[in-house]
C-alpha positions as YAML, in Angstrom:
chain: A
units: angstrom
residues:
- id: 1
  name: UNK
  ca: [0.00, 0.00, 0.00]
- id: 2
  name: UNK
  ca: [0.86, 3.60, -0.24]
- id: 3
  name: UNK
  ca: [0.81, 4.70, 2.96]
- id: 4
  name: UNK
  ca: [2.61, 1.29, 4.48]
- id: 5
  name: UNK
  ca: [5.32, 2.35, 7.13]
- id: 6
  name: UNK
  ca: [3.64, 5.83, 7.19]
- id: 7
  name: UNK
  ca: [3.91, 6.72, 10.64]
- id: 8
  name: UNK
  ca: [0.82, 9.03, 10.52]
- id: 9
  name: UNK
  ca: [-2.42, 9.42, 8.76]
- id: 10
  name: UNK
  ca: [-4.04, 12.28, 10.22]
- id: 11
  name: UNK
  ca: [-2.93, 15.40, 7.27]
- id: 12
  name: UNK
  ca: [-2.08, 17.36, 10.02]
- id: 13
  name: UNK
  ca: [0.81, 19.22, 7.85]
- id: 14
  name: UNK
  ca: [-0.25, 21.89, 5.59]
- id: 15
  name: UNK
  ca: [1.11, 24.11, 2.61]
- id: 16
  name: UNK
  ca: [-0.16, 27.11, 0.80]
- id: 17
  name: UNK
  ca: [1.43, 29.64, -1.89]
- id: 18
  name: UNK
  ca: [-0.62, 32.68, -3.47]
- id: 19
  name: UNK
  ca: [0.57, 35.13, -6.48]
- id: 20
  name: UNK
  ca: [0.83, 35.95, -9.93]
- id: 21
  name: UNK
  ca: [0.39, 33.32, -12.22]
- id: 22
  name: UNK
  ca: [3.41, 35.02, -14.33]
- id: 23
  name: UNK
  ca: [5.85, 34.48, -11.44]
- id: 24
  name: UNK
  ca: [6.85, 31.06, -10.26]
- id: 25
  name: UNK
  ca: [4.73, 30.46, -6.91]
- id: 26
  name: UNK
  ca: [5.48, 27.56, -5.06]
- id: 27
  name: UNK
  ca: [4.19, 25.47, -2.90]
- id: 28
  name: UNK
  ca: [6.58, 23.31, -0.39]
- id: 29
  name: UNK
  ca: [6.37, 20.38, 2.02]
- id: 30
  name: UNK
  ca: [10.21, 19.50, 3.70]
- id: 31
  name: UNK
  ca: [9.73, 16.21, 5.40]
- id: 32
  name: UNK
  ca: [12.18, 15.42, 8.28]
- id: 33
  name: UNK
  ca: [15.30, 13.52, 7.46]
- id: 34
  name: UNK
  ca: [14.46, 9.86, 6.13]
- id: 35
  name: UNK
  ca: [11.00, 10.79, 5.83]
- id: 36
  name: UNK
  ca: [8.84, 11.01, 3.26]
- id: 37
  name: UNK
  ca: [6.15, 13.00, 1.97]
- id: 38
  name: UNK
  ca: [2.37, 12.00, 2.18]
- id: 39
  name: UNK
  ca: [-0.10, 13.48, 0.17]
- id: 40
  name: UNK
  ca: [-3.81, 13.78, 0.88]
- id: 41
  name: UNK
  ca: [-5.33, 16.83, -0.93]
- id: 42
  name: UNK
  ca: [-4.36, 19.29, -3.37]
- id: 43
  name: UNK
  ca: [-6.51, 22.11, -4.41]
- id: 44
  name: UNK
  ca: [-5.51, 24.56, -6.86]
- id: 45
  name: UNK
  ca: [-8.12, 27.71, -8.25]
- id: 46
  name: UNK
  ca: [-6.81, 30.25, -10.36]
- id: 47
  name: UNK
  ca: [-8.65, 33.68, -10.53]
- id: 48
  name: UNK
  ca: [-8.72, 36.98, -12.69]
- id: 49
  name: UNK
  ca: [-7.67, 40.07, -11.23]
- id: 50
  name: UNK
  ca: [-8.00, 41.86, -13.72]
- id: 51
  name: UNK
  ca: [-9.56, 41.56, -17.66]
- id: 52
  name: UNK
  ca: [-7.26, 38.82, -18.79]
- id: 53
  name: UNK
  ca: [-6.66, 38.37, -22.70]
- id: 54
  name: UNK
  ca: [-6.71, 35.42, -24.22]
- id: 55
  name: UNK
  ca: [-3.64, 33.70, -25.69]
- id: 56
  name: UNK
  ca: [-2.75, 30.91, -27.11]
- id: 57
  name: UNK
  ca: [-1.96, 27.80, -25.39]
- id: 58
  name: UNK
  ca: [-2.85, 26.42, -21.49]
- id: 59
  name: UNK
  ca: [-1.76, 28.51, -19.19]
- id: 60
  name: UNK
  ca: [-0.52, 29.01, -16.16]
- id: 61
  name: UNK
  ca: [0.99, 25.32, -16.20]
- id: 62
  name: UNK
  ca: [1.48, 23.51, -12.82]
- id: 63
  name: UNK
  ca: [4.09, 20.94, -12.17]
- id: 64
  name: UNK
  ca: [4.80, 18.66, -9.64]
- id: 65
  name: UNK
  ca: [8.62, 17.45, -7.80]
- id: 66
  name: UNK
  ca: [9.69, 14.28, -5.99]
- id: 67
  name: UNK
  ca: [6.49, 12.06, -7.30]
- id: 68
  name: UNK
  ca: [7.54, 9.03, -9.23]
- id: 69
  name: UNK
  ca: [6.01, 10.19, -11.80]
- id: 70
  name: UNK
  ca: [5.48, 14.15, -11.96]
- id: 71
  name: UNK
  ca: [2.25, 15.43, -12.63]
- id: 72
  name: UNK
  ca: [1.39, 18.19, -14.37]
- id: 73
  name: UNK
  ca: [-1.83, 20.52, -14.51]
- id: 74
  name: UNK
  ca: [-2.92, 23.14, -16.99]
- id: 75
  name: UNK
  ca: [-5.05, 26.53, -16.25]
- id: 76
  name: UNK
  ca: [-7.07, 28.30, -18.68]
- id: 77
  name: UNK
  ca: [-5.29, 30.68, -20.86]
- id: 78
  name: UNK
  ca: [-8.96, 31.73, -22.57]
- id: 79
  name: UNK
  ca: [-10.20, 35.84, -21.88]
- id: 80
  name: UNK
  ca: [-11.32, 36.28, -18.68]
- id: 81
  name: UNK
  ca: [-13.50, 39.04, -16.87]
- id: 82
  name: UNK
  ca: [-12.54, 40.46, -13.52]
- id: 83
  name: UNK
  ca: [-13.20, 38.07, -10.40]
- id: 84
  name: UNK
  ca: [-13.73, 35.04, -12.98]
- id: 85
  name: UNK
  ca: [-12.79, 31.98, -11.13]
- id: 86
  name: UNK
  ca: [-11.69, 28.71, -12.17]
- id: 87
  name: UNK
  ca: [-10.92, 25.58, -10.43]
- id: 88
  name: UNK
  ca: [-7.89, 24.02, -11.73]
- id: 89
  name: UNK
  ca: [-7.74, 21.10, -9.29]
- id: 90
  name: UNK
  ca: [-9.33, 19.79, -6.10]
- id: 91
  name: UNK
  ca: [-8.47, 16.40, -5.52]
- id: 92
  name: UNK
  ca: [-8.70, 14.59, -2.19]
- id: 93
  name: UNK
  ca: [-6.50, 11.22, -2.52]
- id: 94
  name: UNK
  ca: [-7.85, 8.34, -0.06]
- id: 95
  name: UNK
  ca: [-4.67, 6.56, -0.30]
- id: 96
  name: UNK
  ca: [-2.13, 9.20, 0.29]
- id: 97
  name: UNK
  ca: [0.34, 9.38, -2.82]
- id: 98
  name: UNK
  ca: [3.93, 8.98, -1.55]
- id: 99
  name: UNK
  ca: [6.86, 11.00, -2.59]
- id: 100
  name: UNK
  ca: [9.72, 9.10, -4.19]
- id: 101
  name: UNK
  ca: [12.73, 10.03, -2.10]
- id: 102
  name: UNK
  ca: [13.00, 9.99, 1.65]
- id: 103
  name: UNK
  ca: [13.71, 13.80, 3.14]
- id: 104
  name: UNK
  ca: [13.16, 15.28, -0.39]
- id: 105
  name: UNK
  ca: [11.32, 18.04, -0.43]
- id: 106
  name: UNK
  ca: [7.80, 17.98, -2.41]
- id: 107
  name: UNK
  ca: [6.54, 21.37, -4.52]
- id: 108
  name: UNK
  ca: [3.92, 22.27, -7.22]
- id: 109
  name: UNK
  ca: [5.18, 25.26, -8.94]
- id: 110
  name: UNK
  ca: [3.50, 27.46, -11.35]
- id: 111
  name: UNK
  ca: [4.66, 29.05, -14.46]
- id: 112
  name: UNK
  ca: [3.62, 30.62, -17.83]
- id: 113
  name: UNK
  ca: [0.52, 32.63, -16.79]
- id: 114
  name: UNK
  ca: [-0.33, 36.07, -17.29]
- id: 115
  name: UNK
  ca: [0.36, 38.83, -14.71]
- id: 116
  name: UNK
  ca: [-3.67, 39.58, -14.16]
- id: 117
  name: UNK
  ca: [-3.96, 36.16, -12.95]
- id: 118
  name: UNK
  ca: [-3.36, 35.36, -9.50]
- id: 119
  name: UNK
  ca: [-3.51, 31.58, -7.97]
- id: 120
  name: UNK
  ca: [-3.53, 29.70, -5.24]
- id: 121
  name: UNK
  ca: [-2.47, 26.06, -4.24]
- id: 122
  name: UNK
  ca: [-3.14, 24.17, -0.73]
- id: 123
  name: UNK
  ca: [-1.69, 21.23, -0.28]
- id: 124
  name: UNK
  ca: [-2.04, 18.69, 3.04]
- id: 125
  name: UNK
  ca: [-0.07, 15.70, 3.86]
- id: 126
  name: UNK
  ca: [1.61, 13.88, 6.78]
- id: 127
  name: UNK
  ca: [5.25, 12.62, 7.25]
- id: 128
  name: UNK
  ca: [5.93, 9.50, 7.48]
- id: 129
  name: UNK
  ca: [9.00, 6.77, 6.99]
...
């Protein structure tokens, strides 16, 4: 399983990053040495602060470290009205996805969107061997 050796269950450790969707915001979970990272939720809503023109392509683009695989998420790039709102992710994950590498840290990072688009990413987990 998973989450076998995990030492707890209980998402008690929590990450969140807000900015510009044209900067690189990043969220980050450091487990203790020889520990690994547990995933249980990631959320991740991008918004409009302002009239955003469309362009070409997804955008912002989200990417993932430290996964066996790393996964990758796309935003909408389409024109936008102030305050419009759209959910990228928001994935709860019943059987916690493990990092890779022990005491590695884990991030989603953003990059590629325009500068009147803001987002936000929340992430919980636990540590665990």
């Amino acid at each position: 399983s998973a989450s076998a050796g995990a030492q707890s269950s209980n998402c008690n450790q929590t990450a969140t990053a807000t900015g510009a969707a044209d900067t690189a915001v990043t969220v980050t979970l450091t487990p203790p040495v020889g520990q690994r990272v547990y995933l249980c939720s990631i959320d991740i809503t991008e918004v409009a602060t302002a009239a955003v023109t469309g362009a070409a392509g997804p955008a912002p683009i989200f990417t993932t470290t430290n996964l066996v695989s790393n996964l990758v998420w796309w935003g909408n790039n389409a024109t936008q009205g102030t305050g419009w709102a759209f959910q990228v992710l928001s994935q709860v994950y019943p059987i916690p996805i493990r990092t890779a590498t022990a005491g590695t840290t884990f991030t989603i990072v953003t990059s590629a969107g325009q500068s009147t688009q803001s987002v936000r990413i929340n992430v919980t987990a636990f540590f665990g061997k």
